[in-house]
SEKOL-976435 format. One line per field, with one value per residue (C-alpha): residue in one letter; x, y, z; residue number from 1. Coordinates in Angstrom, 1 decimal. Example, Ala and Ser with C-alpha at 12.3 -4.5 7.8 and 13.67 -1.06 7.14 Angstrom:
! SEKOL-976435
residuo	A, S;
xx	12.3, 13.7;
yy	-4.5, -1.1;
zz	7.8, 7.1;
num	1, 2;
This chain:
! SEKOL-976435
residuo	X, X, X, X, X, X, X, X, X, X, X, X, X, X, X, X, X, X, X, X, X, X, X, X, X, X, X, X, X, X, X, X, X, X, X, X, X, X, X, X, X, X, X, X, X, X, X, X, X, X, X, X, X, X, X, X, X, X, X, X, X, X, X, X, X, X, X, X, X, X, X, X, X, X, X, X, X, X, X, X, X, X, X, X, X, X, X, X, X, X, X, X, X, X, X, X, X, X, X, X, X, X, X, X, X, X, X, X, X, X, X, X, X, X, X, X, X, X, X, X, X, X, X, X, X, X, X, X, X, X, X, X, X, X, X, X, X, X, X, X, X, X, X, X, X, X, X, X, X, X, X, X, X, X, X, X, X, X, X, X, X, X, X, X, X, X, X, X, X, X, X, X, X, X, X, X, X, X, X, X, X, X, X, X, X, X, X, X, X, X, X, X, X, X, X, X, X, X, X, X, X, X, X, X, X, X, X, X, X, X, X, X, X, X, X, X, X, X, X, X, X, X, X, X, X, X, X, X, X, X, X, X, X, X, X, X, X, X, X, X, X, X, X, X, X, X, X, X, X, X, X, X, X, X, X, X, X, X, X, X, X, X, X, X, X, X, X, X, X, X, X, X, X, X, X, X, X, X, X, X, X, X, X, X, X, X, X, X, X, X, X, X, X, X, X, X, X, X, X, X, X, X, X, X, X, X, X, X, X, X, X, X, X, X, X, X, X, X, X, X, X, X, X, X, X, X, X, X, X, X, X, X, X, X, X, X, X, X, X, X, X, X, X, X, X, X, X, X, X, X, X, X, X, X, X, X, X, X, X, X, X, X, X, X, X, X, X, X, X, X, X, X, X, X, X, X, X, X, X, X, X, X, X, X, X, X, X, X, X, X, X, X, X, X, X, X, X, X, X, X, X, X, X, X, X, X, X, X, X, X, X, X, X, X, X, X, X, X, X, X, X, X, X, X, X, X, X, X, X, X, X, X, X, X, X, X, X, X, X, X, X, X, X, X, X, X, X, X, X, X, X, X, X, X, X, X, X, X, X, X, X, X, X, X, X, X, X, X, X, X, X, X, X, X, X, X, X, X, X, X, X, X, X, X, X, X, X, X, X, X, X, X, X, X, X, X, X, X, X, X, X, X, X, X, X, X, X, X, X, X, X, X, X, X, X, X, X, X, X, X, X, X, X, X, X, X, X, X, X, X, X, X, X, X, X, X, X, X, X;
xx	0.0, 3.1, 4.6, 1.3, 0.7, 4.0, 3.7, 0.3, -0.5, -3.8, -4.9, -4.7, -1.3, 0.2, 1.1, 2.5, 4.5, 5.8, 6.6, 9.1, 10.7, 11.5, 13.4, 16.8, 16.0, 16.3, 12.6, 10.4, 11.7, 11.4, 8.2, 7.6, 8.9, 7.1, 3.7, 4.1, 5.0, 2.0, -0.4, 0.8, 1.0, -3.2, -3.6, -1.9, -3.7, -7.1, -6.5, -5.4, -7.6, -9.5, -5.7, -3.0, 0.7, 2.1, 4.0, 7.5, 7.2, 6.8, 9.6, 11.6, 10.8, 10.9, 14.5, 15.6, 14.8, 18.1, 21.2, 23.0, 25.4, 23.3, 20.7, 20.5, 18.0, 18.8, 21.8, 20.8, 20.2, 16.3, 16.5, 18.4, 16.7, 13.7, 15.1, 16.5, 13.0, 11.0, 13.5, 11.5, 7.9, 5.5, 4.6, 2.1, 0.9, 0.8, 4.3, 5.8, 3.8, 5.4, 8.7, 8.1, 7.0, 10.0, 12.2, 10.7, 11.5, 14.9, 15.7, 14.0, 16.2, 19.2, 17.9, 18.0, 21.3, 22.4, 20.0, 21.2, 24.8, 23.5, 20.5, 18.6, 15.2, 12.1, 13.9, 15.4, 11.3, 10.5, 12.7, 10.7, 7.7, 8.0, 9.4, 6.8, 4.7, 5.9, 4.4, 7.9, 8.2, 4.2, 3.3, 6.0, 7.4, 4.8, 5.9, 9.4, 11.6, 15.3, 14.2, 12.6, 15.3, 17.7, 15.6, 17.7, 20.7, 21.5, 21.0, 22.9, 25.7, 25.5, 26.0, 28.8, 30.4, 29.6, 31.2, 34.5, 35.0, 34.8, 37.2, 39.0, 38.7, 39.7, 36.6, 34.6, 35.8, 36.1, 32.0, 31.5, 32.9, 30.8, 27.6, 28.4, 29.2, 25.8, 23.9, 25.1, 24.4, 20.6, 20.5, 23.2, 21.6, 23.5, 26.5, 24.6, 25.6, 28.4, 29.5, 27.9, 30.1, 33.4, 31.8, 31.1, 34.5, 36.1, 34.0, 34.0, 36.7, 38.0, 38.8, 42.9, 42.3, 40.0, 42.2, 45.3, 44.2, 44.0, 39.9, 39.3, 41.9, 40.0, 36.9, 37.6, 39.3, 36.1, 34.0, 35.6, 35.8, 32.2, 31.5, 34.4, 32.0, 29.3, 32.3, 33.0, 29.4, 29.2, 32.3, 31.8, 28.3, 28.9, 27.4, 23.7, 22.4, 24.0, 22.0, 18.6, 19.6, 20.8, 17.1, 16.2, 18.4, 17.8, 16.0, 16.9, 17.8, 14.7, 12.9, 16.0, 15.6, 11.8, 12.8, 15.3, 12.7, 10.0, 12.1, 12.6, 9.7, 8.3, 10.8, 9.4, 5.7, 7.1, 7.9, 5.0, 3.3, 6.7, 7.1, 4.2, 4.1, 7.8, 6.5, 3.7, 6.4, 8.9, 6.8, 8.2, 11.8, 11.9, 13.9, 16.7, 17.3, 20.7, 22.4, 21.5, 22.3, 25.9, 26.3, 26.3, 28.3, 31.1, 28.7, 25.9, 27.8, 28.8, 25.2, 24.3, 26.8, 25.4, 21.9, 22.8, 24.9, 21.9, 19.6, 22.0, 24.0, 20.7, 19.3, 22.7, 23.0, 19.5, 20.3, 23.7, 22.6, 19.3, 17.4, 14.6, 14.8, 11.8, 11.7, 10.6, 14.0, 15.6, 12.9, 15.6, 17.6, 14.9, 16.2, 18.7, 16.5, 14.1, 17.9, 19.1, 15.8, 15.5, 19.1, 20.3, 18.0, 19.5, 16.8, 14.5, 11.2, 8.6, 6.8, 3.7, 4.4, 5.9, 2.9, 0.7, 3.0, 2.6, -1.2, -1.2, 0.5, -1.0, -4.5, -3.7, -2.8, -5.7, -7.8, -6.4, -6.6, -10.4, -11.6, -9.1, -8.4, -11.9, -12.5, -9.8, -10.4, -14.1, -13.5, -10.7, -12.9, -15.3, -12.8, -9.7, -6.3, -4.7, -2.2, -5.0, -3.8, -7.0, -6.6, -3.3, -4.0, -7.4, -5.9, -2.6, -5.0, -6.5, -4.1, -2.5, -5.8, -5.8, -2.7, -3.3, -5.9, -3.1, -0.6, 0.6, 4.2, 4.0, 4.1, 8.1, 7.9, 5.6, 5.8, 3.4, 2.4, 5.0, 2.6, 1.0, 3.9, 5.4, 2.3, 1.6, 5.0, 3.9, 0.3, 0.7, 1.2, 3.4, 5.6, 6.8, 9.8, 9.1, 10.5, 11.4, 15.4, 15.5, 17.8, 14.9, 11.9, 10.8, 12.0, 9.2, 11.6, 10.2, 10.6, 13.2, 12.0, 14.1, 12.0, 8.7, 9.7, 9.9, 6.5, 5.7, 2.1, 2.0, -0.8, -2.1, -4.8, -7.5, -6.9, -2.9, -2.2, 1.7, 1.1, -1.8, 0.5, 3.3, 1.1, 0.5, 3.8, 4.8, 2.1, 3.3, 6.4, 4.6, 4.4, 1.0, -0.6, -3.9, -5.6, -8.4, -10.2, -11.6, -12.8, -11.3, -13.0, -12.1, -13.9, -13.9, -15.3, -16.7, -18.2, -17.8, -16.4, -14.4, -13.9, -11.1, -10.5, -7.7, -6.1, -3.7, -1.3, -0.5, 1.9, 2.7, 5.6, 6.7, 6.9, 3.4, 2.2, -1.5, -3.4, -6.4, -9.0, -10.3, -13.5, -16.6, -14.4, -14.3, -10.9, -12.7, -13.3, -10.1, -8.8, -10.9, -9.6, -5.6, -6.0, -8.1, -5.7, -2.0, -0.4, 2.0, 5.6, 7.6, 9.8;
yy	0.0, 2.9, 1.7, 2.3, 5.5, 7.0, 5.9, 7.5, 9.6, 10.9, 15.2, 15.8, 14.4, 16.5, 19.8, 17.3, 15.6, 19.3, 20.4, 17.4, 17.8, 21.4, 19.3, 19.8, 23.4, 24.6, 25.7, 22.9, 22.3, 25.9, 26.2, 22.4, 24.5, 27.7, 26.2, 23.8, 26.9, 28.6, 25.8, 25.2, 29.2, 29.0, 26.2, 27.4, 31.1, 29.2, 26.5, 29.4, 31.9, 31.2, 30.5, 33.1, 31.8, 28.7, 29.6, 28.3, 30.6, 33.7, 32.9, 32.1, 36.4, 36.9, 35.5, 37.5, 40.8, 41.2, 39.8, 37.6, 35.1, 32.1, 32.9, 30.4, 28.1, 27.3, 28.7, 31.8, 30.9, 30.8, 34.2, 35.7, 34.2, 35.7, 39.0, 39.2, 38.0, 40.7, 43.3, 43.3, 41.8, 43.0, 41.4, 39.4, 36.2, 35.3, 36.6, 34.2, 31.9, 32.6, 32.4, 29.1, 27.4, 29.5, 27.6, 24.4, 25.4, 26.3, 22.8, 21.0, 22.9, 22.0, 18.2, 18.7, 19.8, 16.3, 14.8, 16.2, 14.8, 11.2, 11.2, 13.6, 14.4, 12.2, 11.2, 14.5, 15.4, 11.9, 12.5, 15.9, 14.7, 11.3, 14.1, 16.6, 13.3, 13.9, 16.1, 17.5, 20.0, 21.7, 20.8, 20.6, 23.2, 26.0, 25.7, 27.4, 26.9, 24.9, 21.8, 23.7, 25.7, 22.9, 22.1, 23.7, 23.5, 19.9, 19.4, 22.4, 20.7, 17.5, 19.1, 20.8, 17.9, 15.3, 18.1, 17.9, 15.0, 14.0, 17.0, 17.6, 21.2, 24.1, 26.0, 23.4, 21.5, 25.7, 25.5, 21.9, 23.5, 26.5, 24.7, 22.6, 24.9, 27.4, 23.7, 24.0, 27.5, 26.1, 23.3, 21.1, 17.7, 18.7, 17.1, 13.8, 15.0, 16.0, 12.8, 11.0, 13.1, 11.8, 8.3, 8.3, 9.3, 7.0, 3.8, 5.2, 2.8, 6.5, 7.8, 7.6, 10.2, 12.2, 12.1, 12.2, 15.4, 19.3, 19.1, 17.9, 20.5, 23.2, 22.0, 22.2, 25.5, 27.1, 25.6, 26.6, 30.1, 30.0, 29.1, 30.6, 33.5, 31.4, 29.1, 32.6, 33.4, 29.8, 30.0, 33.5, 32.7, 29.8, 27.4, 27.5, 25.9, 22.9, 23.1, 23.0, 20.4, 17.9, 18.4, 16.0, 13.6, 11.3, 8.4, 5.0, 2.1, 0.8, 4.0, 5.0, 2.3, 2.6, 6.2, 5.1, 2.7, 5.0, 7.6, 4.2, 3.7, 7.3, 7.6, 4.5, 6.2, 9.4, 7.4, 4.8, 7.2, 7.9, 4.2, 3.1, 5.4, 4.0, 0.6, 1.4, 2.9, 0.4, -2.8, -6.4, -4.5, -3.9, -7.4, -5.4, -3.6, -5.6, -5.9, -2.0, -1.5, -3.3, -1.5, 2.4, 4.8, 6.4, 9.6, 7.2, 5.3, 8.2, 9.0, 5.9, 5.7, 9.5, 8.3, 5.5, 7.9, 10.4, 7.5, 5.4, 7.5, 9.5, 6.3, 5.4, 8.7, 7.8, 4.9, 5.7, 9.1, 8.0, 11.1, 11.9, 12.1, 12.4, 11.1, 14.8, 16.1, 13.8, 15.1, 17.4, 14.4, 12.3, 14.0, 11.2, 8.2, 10.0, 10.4, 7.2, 5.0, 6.6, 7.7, 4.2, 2.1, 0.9, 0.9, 4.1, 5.3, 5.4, 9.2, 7.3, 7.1, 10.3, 11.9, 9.4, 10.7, 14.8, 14.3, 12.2, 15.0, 17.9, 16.2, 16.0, 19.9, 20.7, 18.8, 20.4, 23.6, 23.6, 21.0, 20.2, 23.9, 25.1, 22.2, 22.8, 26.2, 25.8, 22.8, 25.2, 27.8, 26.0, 23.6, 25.8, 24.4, 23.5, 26.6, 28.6, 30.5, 31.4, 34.0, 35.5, 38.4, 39.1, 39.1, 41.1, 44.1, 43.9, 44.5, 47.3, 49.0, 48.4, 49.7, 52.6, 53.9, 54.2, 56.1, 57.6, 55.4, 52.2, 49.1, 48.5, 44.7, 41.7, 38.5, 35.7, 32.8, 32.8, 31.8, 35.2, 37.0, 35.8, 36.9, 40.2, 40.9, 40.4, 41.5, 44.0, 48.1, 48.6, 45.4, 45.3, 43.4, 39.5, 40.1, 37.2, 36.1, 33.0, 31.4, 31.9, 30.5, 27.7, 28.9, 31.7, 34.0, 37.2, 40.7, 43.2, 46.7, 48.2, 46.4, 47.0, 51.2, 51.1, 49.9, 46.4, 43.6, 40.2, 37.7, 34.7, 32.4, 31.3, 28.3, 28.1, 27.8, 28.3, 31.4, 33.2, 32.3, 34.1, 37.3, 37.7, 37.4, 40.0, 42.2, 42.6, 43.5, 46.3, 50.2, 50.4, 47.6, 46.7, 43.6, 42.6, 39.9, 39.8, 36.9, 36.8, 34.7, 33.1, 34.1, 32.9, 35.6, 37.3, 33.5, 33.4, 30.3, 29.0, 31.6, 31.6, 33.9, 36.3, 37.5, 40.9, 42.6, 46.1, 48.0, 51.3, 53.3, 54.5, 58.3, 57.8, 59.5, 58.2, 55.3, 55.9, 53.7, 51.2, 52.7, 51.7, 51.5, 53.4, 54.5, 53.0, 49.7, 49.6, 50.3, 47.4, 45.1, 45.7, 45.2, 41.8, 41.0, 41.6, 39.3, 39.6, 39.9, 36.3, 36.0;
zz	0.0, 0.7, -2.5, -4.7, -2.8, -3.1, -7.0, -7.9, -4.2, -3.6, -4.1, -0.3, 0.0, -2.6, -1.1, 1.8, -1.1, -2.0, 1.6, 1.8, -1.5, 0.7, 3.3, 1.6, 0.0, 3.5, 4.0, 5.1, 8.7, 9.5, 8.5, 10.4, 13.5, 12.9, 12.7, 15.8, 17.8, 16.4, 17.1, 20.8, 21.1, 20.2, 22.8, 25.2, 24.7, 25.3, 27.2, 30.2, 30.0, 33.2, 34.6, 35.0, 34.6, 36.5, 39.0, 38.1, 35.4, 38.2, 39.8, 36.8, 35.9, 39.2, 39.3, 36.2, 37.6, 38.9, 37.1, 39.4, 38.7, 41.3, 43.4, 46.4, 44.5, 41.3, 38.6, 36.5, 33.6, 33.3, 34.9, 32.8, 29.2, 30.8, 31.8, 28.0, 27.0, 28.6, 27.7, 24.6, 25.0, 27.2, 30.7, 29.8, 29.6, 26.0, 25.5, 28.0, 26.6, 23.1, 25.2, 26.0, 22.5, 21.1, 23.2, 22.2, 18.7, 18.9, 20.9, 18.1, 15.3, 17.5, 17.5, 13.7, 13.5, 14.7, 12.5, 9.1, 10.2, 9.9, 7.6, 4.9, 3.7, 5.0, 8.0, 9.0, 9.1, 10.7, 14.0, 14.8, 14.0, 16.9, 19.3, 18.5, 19.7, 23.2, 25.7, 26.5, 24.0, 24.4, 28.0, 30.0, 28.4, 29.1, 32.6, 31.9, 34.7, 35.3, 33.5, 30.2, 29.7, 28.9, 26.6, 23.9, 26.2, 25.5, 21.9, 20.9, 23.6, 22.1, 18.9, 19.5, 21.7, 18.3, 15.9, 18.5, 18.6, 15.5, 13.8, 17.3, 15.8, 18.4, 17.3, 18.0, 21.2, 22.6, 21.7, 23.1, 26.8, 26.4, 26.0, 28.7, 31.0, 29.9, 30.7, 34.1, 34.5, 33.1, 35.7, 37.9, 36.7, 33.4, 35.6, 33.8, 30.0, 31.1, 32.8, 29.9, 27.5, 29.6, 29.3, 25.7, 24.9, 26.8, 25.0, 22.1, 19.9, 18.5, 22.2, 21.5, 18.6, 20.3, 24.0, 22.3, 20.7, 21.9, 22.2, 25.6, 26.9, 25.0, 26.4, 29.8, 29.3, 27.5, 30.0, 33.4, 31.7, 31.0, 34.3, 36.2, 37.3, 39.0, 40.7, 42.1, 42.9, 44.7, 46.8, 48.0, 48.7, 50.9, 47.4, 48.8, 46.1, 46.7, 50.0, 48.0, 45.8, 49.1, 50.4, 47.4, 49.4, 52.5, 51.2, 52.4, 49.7, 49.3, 48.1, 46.5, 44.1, 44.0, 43.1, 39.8, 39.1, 38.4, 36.7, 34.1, 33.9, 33.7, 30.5, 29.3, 30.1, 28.0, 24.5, 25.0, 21.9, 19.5, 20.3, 19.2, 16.1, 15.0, 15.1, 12.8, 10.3, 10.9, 10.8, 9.9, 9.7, 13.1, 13.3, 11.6, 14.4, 16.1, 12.7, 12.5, 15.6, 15.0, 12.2, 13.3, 12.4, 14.6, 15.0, 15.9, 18.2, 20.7, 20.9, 21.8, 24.8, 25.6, 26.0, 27.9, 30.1, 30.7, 31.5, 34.1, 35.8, 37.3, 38.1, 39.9, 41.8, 42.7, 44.4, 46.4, 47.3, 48.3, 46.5, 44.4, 40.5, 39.1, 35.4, 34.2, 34.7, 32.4, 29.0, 27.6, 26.9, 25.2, 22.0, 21.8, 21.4, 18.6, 16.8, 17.3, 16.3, 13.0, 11.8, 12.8, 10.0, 7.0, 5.4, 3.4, 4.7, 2.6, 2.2, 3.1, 6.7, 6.3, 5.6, 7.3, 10.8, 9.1, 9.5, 13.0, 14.3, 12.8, 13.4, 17.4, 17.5, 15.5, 18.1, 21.1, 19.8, 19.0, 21.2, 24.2, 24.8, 25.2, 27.8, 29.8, 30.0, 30.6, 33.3, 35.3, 35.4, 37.8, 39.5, 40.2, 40.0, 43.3, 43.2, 42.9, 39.2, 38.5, 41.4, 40.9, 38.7, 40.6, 44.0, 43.0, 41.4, 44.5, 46.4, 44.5, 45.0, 48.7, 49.3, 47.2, 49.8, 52.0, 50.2, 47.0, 46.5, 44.6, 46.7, 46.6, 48.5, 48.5, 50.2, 51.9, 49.7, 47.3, 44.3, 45.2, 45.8, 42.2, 40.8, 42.6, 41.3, 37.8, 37.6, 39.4, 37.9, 41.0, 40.1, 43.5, 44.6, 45.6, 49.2, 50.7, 50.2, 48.3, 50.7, 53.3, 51.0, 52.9, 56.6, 56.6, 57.8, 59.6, 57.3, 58.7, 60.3, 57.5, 55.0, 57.0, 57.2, 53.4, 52.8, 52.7, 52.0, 52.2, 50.5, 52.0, 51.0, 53.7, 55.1, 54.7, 58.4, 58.0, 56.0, 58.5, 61.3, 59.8, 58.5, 62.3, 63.8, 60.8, 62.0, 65.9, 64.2, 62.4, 63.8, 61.8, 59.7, 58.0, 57.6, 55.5, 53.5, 50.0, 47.8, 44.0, 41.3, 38.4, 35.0, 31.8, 28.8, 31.6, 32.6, 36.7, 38.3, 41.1, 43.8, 46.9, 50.0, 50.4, 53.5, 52.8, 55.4, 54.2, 56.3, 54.9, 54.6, 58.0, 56.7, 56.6, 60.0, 59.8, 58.3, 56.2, 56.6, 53.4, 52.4, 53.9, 57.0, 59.9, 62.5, 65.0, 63.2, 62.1, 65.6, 66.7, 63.7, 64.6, 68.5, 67.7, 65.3, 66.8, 68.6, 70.6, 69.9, 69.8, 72.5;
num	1, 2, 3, 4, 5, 6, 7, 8, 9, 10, 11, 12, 13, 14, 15, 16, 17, 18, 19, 20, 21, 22, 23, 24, 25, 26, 27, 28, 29, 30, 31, 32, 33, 34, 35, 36, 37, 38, 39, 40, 41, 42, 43, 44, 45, 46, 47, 48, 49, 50, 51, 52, 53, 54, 55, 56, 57, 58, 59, 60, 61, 62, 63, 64, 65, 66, 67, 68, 69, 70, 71, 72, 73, 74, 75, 76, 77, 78, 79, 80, 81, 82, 83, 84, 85, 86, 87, 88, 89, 90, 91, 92, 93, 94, 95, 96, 97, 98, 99, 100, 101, 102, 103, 104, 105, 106, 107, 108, 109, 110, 111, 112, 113, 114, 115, 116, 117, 118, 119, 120, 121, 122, 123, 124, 125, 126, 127, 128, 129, 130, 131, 132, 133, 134, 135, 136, 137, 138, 139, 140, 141, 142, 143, 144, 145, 146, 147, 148, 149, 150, 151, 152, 153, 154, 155, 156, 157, 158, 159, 160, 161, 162, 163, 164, 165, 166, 167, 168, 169, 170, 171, 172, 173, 174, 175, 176, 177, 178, 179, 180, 181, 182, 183, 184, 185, 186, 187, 188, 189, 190, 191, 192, 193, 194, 195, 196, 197, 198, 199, 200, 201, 202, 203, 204, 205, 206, 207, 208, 209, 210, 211, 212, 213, 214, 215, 216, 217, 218, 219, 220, 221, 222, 223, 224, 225, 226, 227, 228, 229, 230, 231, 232, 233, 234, 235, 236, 237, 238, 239, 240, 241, 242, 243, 244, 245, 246, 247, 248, 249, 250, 251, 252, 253, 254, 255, 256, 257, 258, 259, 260, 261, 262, 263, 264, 265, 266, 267, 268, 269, 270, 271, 272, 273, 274, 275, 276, 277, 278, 279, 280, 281, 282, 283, 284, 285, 286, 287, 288, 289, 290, 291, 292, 293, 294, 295, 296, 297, 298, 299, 300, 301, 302, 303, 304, 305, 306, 307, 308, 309, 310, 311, 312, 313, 314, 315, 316, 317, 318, 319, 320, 321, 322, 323, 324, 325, 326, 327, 328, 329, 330, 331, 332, 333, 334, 335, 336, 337, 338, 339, 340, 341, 342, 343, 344, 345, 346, 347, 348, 349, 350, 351, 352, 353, 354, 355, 356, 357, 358, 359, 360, 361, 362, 363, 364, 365, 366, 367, 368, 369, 370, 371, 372, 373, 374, 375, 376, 377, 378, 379, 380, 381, 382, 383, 384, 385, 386, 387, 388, 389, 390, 391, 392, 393, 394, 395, 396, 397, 398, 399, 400, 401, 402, 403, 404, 405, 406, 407, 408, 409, 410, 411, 412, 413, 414, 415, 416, 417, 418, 419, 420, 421, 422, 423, 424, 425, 426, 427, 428, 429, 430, 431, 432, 433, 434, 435, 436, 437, 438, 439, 440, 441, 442, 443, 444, 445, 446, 447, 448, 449, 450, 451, 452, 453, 454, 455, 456, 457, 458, 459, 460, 461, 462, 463, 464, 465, 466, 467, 468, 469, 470, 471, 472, 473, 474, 475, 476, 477, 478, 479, 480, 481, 482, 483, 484, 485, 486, 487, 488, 489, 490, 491, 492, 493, 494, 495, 496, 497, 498, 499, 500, 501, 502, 503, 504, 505, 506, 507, 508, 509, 510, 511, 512, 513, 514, 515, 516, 517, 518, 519, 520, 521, 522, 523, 524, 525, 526, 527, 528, 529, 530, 531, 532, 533, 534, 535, 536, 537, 538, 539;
């Protein structure tokens, strides 16, 4: 049936005949790229427009306000892509949005950069097509934090890395240290490419060229300059964190390897659909695969130790460090196995699959855009997610208006729940500072009197009993404060839904020699409210 349909193809598949002849003209992958972005871009519009921005995304801006070579949680470089991001879009939420299915773009042009080394034409499109299959690269991606950001990180590393050691060129080796080293400014799990790069080199049966040559020196040189500046940052700043990432640890063995079990089988989970689709396309000649597999290339061959590094040695760590690894932090990497299963066959493709795969994919956009999207958006509307997004924008305008009935200054500091402090931040016109020190965001540390003299509020949703407890010890610190309560609903095309309670502590600037009353509220009430509602000072 491929054969007589690549010999005399149907209408409809014509202008998808046409697009691939484009493959090697330069065009059609770009425009493969341009319209996946576009599509998830729609979805991703819709499917959140009862829902403000997740909150890794908040703090990712949040991060990037400042540049900073660490920040005790995580290495910069998510910050700073989003600092440079919003330099020139507007704060809002369709443009870190676009941010996000840019990225995913960019990491699948790098993935076809090691592609056109090995193969051409059909396949090139093939391997995008069974990752485009994967909810990395639309999903998890709109949540753009550490792990998202490497998603362009490693292919373009593993490019660079392939291109080194296979010339040993100075150019390249200096480029296969500076990716490596701007994937460990991304996140420090890119210690597992890295490792897997040392590992692939040493079984690879070219290592005495490669070792023998100039390139790993250069690497190492390019890298440590690279990263020389956050090496600084971490041993001036007593390498906090390294702190954060040891929290992960403290399993025993037994969940330790339940933990590298499930990030297995969550990969395996990940590639059940790709899978499935290359089995289709492959068929009876899957049975090739050993002799293929015997026969790879050199180029091939490091790849194949690479993904085998990426995949064992978190599982290993796992197990004698007795921490977490959750099978989503390994997604950047998946790149490898989409690469490997089709540039390894010896055999062609036939454009029927090609297109058949073309339309799978293009038909499972097409239905999330116009009928997943609306649902979701429709369903969170009236059942609000657990981090409450469908409240940040409300409750951040809110408080901007509260505070403005106390004074004329912007509100310079926010804290409290740090979902709404991220996304007071953001939403706000005031786009006050997020407070709380990052090497303090889970201790609920108290704010400082400095801090409080300058003008400080703090968000807290009802029922978060750490939070209240912490918005009253803040207020006996306070010279002068305010309390209230409002409700904020979620709304879809002015639709109402799900609604959730707000606590606010406004404490106004100290220069401020009286404190004006919210409207519809009297001195005396207010009086009333901050004697009920002080406690007294911690001991």
């Amino acid at each position: 049936m491929a054969a007589r349909s690549d010999e005399a193809p149907a209408r409809w598949r014509r202008p998808l005949l046409k697009w691939l002849d484009g493959v090697e003209r330069g065009w059609a992958v770009p425009l493969l790229l341009a319209v996946f972005a576009a599509l998830w871009l729609t979805f991703l519009c819709i499917a959140y427009l009862s829902g403000d921005l997740h909150p890794d995304v908040l703090e990712t801006w949040t991060l990037g306000r400042t540049f900073e070579w660490g920040n005790p949680k995580h290495p910069p470089l998510m910050g700073w892509v989003t600092r440079v991001w919003t330099s020139v879009f507007p704060l809002t939420d369709w443009s870190l949005q676009l941010m996000s299915m840019v990225n995913s773009a960019v990491a699948l042009w790098c993935v076809d950069l090691i592609t056109r080394r090995f193969v051409k034409g059909d396949k090139r499109i093939i391997v995008l097509l069974l990752l485009m299959l994967l909810p990395t690269y639309q999903f998890h991606a709109q949540r753009f934090n550490a792990n998202a950001v490497l998603l362009a990180i490693w292919p373009l590393a593993t490019y660079c890395f392939l291109r080194s050691f296979e010339s040993r060129h100075f150019v390249w080796a200096a480029a296969a240290g500076a990716t490596a080293a701007i994937a460990m400014l991304g996140k420090y799990y890119s210690i597992f490419l890295i490792g897997s790069f040392v590992f692939a080199a040493i079984c690879h049966p070219q290592r005495r060229a490669y070792f023998g040559s100039s390139a790993p020196l250069v690497s190492v040189a390019a890298g440590l300059i690279v990263l020389g500046p956050h090496l600084h940052w971490l041993a001036t700043t007593g390498a906090a964190p390294f702190g954060y990432a040891l929290a992960h640890a403290g399993f025993r063995f037994g969940p330790a390897l339940d933990e590298a079990l499930f990030f297995f089988l969550g990969i395996a989970a990940t590639l059940a659909v790709p899978a499935a689709t290359w089995v289709m396309i492959a068929g009876y000649r899957l049975k090739r695969f050993p002799q293929d597999f015997r026969n790879m290339n050199d180029g091939l061959r490091l790849l194949s130790l690479i993904a085998v590094g990426t995949i064992v040695f978190p599982m290993v760590t796992a197990v004698v460090l007795g921490t977490d690894m959750p099978s989503l932090w390994a997604h950047q990497g998946l790149f490898l196995l989409g690469v490997l299963i089709v540039c390894g066959t010896s055999y062609p493709i036939e454009r029927f699959y090609t297109v058949n795969v073309a339309v799978m994919t293009a038909g499972i956009a097409l239905i999330a855009v116009v009928v997943a999207a609306p649902i979701h958006a429709v369903y969170r509307n009236n059942h609000a997610y657990e981090e409450g997004r469908n409240f940040y924008r409300s409750a951040a305008l809110e408080l901007t208006r509260q505070w403005h009935q106390h004074t004329d200054m912007p509100l310079p500091a926010v804290s409290g729940d740090d979902a709404l402090a991220f996304a007071t931040a953001f939403y706000s016109p005031d786009h006050p500072r997020y407070a709380r020190p990052f090497a303090y965001q889970y201790s609920w540390g108290l704010p400082r009197q400095t801090t409080l003299k300058r003008g400080w509020a703090g968000l807290c949703f009802e029922g978060d009993a750490h939070c209240i407890e912490w918005m009253q010890k803040t207020s006996a610190r306070a010279a002068q404060f305010v309390t209230s309560q409002f409700v904020v609903q979620s709304t879809l095309l002015g639709m109402p839904g799900a609604s959730r309670r707000v606590i606010a502590l406004i404490v106004p600037p100290a220069a401020e020699d009286t404190v004006t009353p919210p409207t519809g509220q009297s001195n005396e009430d207010l009086s009333a409210q901050k004697r009920m509602q002080s406690p007294s000072p911690d001991k």
